[in-house]
N, C-alpha and C positions, 0 to 999 in steps of 0.2 A: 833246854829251851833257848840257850844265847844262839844256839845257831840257826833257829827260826826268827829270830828276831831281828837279827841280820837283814832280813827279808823284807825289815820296815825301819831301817837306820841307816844302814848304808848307802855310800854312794851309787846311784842308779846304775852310769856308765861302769861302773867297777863291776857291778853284780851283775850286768851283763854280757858283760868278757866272761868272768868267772862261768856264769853258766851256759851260755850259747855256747862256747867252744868244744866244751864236752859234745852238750847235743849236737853238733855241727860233725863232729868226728865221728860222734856215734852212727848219726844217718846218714853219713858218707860209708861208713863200713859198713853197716847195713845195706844202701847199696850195691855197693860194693861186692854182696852174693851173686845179683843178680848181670855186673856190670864184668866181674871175674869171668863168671861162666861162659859170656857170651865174646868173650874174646877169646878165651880156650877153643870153644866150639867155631870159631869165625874163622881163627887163623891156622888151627891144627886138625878139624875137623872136615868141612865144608860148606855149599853154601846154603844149601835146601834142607841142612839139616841147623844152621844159623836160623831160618827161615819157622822151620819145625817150634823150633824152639820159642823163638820170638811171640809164635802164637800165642802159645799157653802164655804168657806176660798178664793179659786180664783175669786171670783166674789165679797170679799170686796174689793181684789186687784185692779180689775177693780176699783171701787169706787176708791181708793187712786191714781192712774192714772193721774187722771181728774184733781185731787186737788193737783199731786205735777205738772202738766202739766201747771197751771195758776199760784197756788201757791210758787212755788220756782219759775218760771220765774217770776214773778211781785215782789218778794223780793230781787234778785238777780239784776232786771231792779232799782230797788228803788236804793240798797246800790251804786249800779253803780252812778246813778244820781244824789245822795245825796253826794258821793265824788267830783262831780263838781261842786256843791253848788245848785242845781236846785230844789227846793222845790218845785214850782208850778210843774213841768212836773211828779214827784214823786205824788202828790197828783192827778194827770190826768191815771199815770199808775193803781193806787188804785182804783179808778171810773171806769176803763175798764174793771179790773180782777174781779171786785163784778158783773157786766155785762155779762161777760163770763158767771159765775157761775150761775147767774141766768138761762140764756138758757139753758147751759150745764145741768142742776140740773135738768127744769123739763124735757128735753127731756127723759134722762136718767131714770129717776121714772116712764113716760109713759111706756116708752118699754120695761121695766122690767116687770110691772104689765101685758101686753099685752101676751107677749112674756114667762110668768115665765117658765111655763111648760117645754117649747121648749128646754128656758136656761138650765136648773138642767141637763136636758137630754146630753146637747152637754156637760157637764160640768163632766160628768160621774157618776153622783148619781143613786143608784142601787133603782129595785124596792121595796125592805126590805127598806131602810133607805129617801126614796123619799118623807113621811109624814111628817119626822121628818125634813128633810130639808126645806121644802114647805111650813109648819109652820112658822118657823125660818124666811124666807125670807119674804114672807106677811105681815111678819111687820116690819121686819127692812131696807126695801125697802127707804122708806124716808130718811133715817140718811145718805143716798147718798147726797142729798147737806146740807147737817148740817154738812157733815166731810169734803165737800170742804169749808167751812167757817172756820172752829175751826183748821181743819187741814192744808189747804192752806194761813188762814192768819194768821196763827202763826208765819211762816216766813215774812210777813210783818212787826210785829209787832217787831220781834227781829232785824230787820233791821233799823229799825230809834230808835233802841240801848233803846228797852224795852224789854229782854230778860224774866225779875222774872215776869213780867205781864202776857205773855204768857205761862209760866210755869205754876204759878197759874191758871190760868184759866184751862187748863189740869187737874189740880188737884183737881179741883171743881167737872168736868167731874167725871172724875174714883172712886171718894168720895163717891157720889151719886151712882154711879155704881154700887159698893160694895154692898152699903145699900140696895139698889132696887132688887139685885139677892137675897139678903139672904131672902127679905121679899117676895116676888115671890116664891122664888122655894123652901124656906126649910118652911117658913109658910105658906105660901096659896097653897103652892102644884100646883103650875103652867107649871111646866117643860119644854121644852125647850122654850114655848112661855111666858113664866115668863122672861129667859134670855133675850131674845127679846125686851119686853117693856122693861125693866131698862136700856141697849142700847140705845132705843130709845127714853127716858127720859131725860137720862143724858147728851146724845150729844146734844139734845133740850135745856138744861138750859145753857148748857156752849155754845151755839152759841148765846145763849141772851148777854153774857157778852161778846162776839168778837162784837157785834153789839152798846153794850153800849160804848166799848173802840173808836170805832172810830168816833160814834156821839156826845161821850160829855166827854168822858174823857179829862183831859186839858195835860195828859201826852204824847198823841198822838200828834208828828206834824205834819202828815197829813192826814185829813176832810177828809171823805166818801161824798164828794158835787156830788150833784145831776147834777150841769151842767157840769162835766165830766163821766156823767155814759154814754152820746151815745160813741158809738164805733168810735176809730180812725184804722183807716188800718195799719199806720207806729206804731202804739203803740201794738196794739195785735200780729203784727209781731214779734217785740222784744221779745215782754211775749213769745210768742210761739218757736222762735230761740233759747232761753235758756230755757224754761221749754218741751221741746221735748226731751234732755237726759233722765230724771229723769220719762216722760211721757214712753219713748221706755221702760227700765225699769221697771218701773210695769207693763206695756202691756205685757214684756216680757215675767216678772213673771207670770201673770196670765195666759199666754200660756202654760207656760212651767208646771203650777197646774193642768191648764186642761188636760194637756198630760200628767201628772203624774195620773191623778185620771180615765183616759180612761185606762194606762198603767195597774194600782193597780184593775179594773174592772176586764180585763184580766186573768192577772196574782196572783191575789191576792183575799181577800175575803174580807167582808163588815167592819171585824173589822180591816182591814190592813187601811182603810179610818182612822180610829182614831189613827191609830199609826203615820200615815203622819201627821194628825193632829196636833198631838205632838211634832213631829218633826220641823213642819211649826212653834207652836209657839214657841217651844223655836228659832229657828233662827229668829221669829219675834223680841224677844226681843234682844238679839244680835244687829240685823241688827238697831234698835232703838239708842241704845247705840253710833254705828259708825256712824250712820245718826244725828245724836247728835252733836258728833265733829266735824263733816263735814258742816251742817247750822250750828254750834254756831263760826266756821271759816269763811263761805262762806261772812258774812259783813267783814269781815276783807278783804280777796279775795278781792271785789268786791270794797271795796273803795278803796284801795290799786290798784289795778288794772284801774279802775277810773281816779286816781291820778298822775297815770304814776309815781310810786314811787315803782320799781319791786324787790331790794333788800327784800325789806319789805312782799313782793309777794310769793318770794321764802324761807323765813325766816318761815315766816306762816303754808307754804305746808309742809315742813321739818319736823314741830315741833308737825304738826294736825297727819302724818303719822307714827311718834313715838309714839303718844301716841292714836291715832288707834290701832298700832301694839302690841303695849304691853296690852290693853283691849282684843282682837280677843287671843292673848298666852291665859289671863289667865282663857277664857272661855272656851277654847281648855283643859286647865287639868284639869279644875272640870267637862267636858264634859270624861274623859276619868276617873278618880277616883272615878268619884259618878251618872253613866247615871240611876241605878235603884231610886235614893231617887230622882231625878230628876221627871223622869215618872211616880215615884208614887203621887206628885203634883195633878195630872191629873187623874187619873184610879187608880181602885182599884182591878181588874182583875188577878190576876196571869199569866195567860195563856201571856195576853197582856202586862203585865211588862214585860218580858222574852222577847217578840218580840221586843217591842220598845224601849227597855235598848238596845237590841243589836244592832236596826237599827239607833240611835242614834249616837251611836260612828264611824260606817259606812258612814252617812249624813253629821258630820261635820268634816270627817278627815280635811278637807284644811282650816279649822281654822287661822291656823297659817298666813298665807296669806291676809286675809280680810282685815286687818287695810287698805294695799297697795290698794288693787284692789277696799274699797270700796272711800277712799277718793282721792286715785290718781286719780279716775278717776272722781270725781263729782267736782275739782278742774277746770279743762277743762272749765265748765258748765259756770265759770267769769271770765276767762283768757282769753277771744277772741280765744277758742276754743270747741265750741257748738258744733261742728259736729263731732269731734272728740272722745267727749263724745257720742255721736250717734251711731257711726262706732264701735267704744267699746261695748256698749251694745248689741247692734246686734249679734255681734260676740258671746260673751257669754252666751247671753240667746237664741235668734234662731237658730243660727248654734251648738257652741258645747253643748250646755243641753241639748236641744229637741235633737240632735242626740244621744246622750250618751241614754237618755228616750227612746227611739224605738230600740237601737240595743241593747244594757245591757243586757234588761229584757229577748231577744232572748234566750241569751247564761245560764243567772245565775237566767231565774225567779225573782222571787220577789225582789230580793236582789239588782237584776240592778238597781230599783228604788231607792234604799238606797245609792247607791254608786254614782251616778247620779250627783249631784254634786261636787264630789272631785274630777275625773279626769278631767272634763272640768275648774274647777278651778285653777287646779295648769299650764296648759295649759295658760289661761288666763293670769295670774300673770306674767309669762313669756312677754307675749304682752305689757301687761302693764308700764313693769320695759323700756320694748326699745321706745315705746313712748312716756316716762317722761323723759329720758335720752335725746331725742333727743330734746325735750323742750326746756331743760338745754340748750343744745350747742346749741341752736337756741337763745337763750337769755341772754347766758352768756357776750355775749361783751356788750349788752347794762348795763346790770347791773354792769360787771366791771368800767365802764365808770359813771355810778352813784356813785360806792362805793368811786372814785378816788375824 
């Protein structure tokens, strides 16, 4: 127990290094799957098949979905419970969310395989780059529940205050990753289905070690037991009330990909699909970094909130949102001083440096905002305001992106899609600021009343 209790004694700034940095590492390697591939394939492969690739990107989204859908709610329900001291009901939430996943996983693999064709098509892949996609997919169809495993119980794993275990294990992943592309695509000449198996290799071995951690490692405190894997009603409700923001969210995203890649079908040409591409990962890795601070805070949230000890609550959100904000700055100036050595990472195209250096700067003007919009709002998620985080996502991924994505493009072509999310974002941000404000003074006398 002293090591949950940590989570309500120590110093704030201390246990936020302590556990953002893991998460921070971890969702940079995580990443990192998809940030690998796409430079193997960019600079050893080519460019329509960069392109190919790029496509399918909302339909990992979907995967990720699923896995922060069970995965942050069941880590979220755990630090929750583990601040009241409840170890048995902690190790019962554990058993339901390996349950979830299990169904969730194969359903999801079935109708992928059934369905692929249909998918790519609704998803906007053009008939040039529809092989290269089709490939790509065929095989990395499975790593759909191997990323709800590695990816969804990682936030377990950092919640009962084993953050470097979970890092590590990410780092096994993307290791292997590495090694597996270069020996696929630049030696055996494999190309985009080289990228493919080492993918689906690597999340293969590092779901053996999420599996070993919770059946025999003795660091774990709470057993993956069998007689909590049938499903409770009252328990997958919880997972599901708090893993439903973070679920809207990626659904959103991935809405908001596919309307982007119907949009770029349009408006745009096959190699405009890898500029998006490039675009997506660099804000993949961005979005890594604050989703980092945000789970390596959220045990803190969560027992803290738990605890009913809301100084400590609000101390927390203060401190995750500063140093959110100052990461999102200083990706914003080397997103504005160096977008060509950026995109050159990725492609090696002239034509296509030139587009996506430009559309680059474009995509991430609202930079400067994110630290706020992405942890003020996933703070909600253990604050006894779940729906709230709901109502927020909604708002910024279906109403103003997907609008900004169908009217934009009307007026400015291709460009629309480039600009697509800065105006809905500083839009957002605004929302944001007025209900965390109103949070505050909805919480402030209690806490005054603690502090006294």
């Amino acid at each position: 127990m002293e090591k949950h209790n940590r989570l309500g004694n120590e110093n704030i700034t201390k246990l936020l290094i302590e556990f953002s940095i893991p998460a921070i590492v971890a969702g940079m390697i995580a990443a990192l799957y998809t940030v690998i591939d796409r430079i193997f394939i960019g600079q050893f492969v080519g460019d329509l098949e960069f392109s190919g690739v790029s496509a399918t990107f909302p339909i990992m989204i979907f995967y990720m979905a699923f896995a922060a859908l069970i995965g942050i709610g069941a880590s979220a329900s755990i630090s929750i419970t583990l601040g009241r001291g409840d170890i048995k009901k902690a190790e019962k939430i554990l058993g339901n969310a390996f349950t979830c996943y299990n169904i969730l996983g194969f359903l999801i693999i079935l109708l992928n395989y059934i369905f692929l064709d249909q998918i790519l098509y609704i998803f906007g892949v053009t008939p040039d780059t529809l092989p290269h996609a089709k490939i790509f997919m065929l095989i990395l169809i499975p790593t759909c529940y191997m990323t709800f495993l590695t990816y969804g119980f990682a936030g377990v794993i950092r919640a009962e205050g084993n953050p470097k275990i979970a890092m590590n294990i990410n780092i096994i992943g993307a290791v292997i990753n590495i090694v597996l592309d270069a020996l696929f695509i630049i030696v055996f000449k494999m190309g985009v289905a080289g990228a493919a198996w080492a993918t689906l290799i690597a999340n293969f071995i590092a779901m053996l070690f999420v599996f070993h951690y919770f059946l025999y490692s003795k660091k774990a405190v709470k057993k993956n037991k069998k007689k909590y894997f049938r499903l409770s009603e009252k328990i997958v409700k919880s997972i599901i009330k708090i893993g439903i923001s973070p679920f809207i969210l990626q659904i959103s995203l991935c809405i908001v990909g596919l309307t982007a890649n119907n949009m770029i079908k349009k408006y745009g040409t096959d190699l405009d699909f890898g500029v998006f591409g490039i675009l997506n990962t660099y804000l993949t890795v961005i979005f890594a970094v604050l989703l980092g601070i945000s789970q390596g805070a959220q045990p803190i949230f969560g027992y803290n909130y738990g605890a009913k000890n809301y100084k400590r609550l609000r101390e927390a959100l203060i401190k995750s949102i500063v140093a959110g904000t100052g990461i999102s700055m200083f990706f914003f100036i080397i997103s504005l001083l160096f977008p060509k050595l950026l995109v050159m990472i990725f492609i090696k195209d002239p034509i296509m440096i030139d587009a996506a250096s430009s559309a680059l700067v474009k995509f991430l003007f609202s930079l400067p905002v994110y630290g706020i919009i992405v942890i003020g709002v996933e703070f909600f998620q253990v604050s006894g305001k779940a729906n709230v985080s709901s109502i927020l996502f909604f708002i910024r991924h279906i109403i103003l992106a997907i609008s900004a994505l169908v009217i934009m493009p009307i007026f400015i072509g291709i460009d629309g899609v480039w600009y697509s999310r800065t105006v809905p974002d500083y839009i957002y941000f605004l929302i944001v600021i007025v209900v965390l404000i109103k949070w505050f003074k909805e919480n402030n006398t209690l806490i005054n009343k603690i502090s006294e």
